[in-house]
C-alpha positions as CSV (number, residue, x, y, z in Angstrom):
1,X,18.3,-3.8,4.2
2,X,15.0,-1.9,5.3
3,X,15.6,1.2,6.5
4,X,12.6,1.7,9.2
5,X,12.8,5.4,9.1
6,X,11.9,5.9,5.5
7,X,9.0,7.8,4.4
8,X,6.5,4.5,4.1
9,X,7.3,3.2,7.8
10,X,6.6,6.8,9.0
11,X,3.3,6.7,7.5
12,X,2.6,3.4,8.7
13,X,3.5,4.2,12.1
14,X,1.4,7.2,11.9
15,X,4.3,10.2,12.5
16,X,3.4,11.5,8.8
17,X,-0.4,12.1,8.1
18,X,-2.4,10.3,4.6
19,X,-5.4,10.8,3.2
20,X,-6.3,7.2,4.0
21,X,-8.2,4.6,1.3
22,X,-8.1,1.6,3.0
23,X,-6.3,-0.9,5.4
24,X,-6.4,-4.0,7.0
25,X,-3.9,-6.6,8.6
26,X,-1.6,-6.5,5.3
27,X,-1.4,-3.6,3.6
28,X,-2.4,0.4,3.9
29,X,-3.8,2.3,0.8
30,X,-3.6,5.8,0.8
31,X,-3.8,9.2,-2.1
32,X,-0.3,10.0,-2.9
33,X,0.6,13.7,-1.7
34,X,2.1,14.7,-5.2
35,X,-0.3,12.8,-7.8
36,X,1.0,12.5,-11.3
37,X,-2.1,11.9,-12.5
38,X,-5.9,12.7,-11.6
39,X,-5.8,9.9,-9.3
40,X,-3.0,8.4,-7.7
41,X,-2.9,6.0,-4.8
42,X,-0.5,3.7,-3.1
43,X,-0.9,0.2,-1.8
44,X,1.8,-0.3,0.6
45,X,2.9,-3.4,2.6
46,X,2.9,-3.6,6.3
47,X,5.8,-5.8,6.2
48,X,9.5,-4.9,6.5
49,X,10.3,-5.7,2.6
50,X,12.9,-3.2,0.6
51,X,10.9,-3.6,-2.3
52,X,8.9,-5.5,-4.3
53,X,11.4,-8.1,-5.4
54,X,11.9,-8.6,-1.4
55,X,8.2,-8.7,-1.1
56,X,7.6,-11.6,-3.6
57,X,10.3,-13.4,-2.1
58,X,9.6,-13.1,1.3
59,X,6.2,-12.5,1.9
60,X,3.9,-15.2,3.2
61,X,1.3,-16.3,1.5
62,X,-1.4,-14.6,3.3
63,X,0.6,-11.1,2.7
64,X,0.8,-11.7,-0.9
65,X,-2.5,-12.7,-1.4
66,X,-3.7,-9.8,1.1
67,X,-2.2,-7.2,-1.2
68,X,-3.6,-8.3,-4.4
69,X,-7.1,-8.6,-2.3
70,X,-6.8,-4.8,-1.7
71,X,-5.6,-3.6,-4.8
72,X,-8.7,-4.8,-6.3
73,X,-10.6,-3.0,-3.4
74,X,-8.9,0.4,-3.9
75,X,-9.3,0.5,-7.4
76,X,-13.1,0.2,-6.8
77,X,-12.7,2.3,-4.2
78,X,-11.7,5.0,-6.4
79,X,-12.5,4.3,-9.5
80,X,-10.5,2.9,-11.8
81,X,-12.1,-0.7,-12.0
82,X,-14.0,-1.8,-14.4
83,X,-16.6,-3.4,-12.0
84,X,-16.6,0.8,-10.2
């Protein structure tokens, strides 16, 4: 069951702060607060899904296809894209 006060529906509602990357209609990318590596970003749904088990099964096509659209945008964004 999605819980809609954890720490990803804060963020997308705006009550905790991110160093945003991108966003559209689908997804928000954003620099994880306690990188494990040089960079470290997040691509997060906008939908209501548990994880990303829930996601495949439920998302629409357009959400699906919307987050592997900006995966390939953040990692140009930031660098770790062949095509950077």
């Amino acid at each position: 069951m999605y819980d809609k006060n954890n720490i990803f529906a804060k963020i997308l509602r705006g009550e905790i702060p991110c160093k945003k990357i991108y966003e559209d209609e689908y997804v928000l990318a954003f620099y994880d607060i306690n990188p494990q590596k040089k960079v470290h970003a997040l691509v997060i749904s906008k939908g209501e899904y548990v994880d990303l088990d829930d996601f495949s099964l439920k998302a629409s096509k357009e959400e699906i296809s919307g987050l592997i659209k900006a995966i390939s945008i953040v990692a140009k964004k930031i660098g770790v894209s062949e095509e950077a």
